[in-house]
Backbone bond lengths (Angstrom), bond angles and torsions (degrees), N, CA, C in turn:
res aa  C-N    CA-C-N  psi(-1)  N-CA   C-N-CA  omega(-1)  CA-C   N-CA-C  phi
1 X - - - 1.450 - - 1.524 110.58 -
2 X 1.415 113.16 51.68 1.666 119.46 -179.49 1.772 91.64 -116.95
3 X 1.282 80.04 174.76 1.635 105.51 -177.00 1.447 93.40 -131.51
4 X 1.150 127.91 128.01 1.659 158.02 -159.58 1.664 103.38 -129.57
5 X 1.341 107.14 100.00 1.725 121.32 161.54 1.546 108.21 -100.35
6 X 1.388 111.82 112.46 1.888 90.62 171.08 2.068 84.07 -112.34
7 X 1.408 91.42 160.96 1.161 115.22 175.62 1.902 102.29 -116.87
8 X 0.969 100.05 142.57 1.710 102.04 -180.00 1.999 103.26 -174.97
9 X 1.257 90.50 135.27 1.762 91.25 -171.72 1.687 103.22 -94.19
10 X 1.377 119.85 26.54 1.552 120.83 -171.38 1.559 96.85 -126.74
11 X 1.544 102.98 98.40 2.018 86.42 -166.66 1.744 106.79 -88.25
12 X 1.424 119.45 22.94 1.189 127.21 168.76 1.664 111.05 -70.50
13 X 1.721 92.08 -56.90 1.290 108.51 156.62 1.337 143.14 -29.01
14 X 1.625 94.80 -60.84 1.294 105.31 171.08 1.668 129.26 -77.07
15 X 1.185 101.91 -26.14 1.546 116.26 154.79 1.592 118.52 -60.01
16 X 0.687 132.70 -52.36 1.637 130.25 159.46 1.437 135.04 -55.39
17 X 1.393 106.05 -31.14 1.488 124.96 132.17 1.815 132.19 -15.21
18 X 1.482 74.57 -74.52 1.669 95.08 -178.72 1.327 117.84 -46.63
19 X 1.756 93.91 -59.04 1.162 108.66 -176.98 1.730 139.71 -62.31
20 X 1.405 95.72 -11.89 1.689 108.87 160.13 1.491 124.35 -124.42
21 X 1.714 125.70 6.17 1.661 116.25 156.18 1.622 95.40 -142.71
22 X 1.306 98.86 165.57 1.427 118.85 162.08 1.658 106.94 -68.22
23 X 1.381 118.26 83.65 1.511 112.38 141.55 1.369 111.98 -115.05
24 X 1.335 105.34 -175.70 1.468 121.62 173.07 1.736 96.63 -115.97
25 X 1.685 92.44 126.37 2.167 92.87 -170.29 1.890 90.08 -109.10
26 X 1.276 91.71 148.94 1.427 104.12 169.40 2.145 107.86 -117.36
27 X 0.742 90.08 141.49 1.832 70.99 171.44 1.776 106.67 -124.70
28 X 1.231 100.28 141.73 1.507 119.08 -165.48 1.840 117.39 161.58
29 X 1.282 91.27 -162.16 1.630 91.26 -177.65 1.925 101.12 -108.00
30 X 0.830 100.46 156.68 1.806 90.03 173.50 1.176 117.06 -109.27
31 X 1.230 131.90 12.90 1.476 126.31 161.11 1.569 105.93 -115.60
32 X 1.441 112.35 46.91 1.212 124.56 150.54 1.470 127.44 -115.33
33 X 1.197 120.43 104.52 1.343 122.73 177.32 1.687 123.97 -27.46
34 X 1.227 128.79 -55.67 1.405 99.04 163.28 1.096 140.81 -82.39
35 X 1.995 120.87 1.10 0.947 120.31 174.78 2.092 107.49 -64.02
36 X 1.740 102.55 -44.35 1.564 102.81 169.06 1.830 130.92 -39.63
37 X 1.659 84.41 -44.46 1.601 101.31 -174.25 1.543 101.53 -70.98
38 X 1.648 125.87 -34.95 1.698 111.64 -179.20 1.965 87.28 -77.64
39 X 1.123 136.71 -14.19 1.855 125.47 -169.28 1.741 87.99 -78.36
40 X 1.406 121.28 -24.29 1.543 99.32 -149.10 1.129 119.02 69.75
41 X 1.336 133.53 38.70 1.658 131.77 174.37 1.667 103.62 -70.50
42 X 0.817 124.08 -34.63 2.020 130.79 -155.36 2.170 78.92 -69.85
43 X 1.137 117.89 -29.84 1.573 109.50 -150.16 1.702 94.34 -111.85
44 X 1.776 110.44 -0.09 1.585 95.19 -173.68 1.832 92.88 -97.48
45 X 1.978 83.78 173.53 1.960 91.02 170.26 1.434 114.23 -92.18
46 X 1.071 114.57 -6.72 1.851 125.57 166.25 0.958 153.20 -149.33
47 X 1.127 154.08 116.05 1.209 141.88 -153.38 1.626 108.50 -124.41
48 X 1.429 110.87 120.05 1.336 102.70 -159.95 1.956 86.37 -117.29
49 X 1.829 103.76 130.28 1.541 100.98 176.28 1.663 85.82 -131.43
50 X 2.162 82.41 139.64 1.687 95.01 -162.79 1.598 93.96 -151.94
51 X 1.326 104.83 58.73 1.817 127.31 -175.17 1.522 90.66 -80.54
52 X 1.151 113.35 -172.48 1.469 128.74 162.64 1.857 120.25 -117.41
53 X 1.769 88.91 18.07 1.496 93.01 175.34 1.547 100.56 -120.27
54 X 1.674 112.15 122.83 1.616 89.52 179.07 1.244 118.47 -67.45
55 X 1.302 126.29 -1.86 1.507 115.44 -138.08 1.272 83.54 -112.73
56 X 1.742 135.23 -24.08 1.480 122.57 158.81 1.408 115.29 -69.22
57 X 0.949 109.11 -30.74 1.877 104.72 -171.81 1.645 109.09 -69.60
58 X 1.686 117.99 -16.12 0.999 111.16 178.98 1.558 116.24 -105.51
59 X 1.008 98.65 4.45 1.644 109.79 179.32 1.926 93.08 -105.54
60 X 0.709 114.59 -71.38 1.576 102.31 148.67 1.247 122.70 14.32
61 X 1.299 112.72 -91.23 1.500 141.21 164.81 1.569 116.10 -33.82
62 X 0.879 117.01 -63.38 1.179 159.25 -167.42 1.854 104.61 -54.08
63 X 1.410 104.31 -49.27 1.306 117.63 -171.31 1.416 101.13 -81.87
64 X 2.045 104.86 -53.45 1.142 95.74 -172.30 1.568 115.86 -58.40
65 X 1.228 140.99 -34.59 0.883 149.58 153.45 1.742 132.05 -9.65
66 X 1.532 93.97 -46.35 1.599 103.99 169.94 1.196 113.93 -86.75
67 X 1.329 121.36 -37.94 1.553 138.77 162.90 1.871 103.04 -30.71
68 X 1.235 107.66 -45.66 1.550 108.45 -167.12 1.386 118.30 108.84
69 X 1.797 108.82 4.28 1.856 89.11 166.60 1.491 118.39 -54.32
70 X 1.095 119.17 164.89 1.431 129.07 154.54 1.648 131.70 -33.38
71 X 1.495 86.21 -74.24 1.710 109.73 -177.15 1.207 127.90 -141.00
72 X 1.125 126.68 129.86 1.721 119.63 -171.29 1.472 100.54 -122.66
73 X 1.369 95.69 159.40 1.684 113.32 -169.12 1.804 79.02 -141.58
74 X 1.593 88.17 112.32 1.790 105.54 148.55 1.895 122.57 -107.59
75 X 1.524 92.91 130.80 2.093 83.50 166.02 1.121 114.55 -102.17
76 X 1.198 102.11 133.43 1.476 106.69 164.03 1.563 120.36 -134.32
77 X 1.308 111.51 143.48 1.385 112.31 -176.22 1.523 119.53 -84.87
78 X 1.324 109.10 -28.35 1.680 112.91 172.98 1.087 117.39 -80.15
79 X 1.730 96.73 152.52 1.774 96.27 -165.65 1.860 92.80 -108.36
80 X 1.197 122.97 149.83 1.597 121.68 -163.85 1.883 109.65 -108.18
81 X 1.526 88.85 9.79 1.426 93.89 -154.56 1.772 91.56 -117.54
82 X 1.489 105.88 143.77 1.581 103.21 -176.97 1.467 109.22 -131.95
């Protein structure tokens, strides 16, 4: 009983998407502020960014964050620690 927004700027992607779960697709970049504001991020409980760039997934985060989601989940593959 969730409601599923993915954001993705590849609408091939997002078309293939569709076609095997119930989300709602937006197409764009997600560390752009109005692409969040048409997702409704400021009003969701999570925002999960799982790019292959850390440095978007945390800017990502980051935004949604001021927006007023709840909780964000960034991936990242690098470790920062030596």
């Amino acid at each position: 009983d969730h409601n599923v927004v993915v954001i993705d700027n590849d609408p091939k992607v997002l078309n293939e998407l569709l076609d095997t779960v119930d989300v709602y697709a937006i197409e764009g970049n997600g560390a752009v502020l109005d692409v969040q504001r048409r997702a409704d991020v400021g009003n969701s409980d999570i925002l999960i960014a799982a790019t292959t760039k850390d440095e978007l997934n945390i800017v990502c985060c980051m935004l949604a964050k001021k927006l007023g989601c709840k909780a964000t989940i960034a991936r990242t593959q690098r470790c920062a620690y030596h």
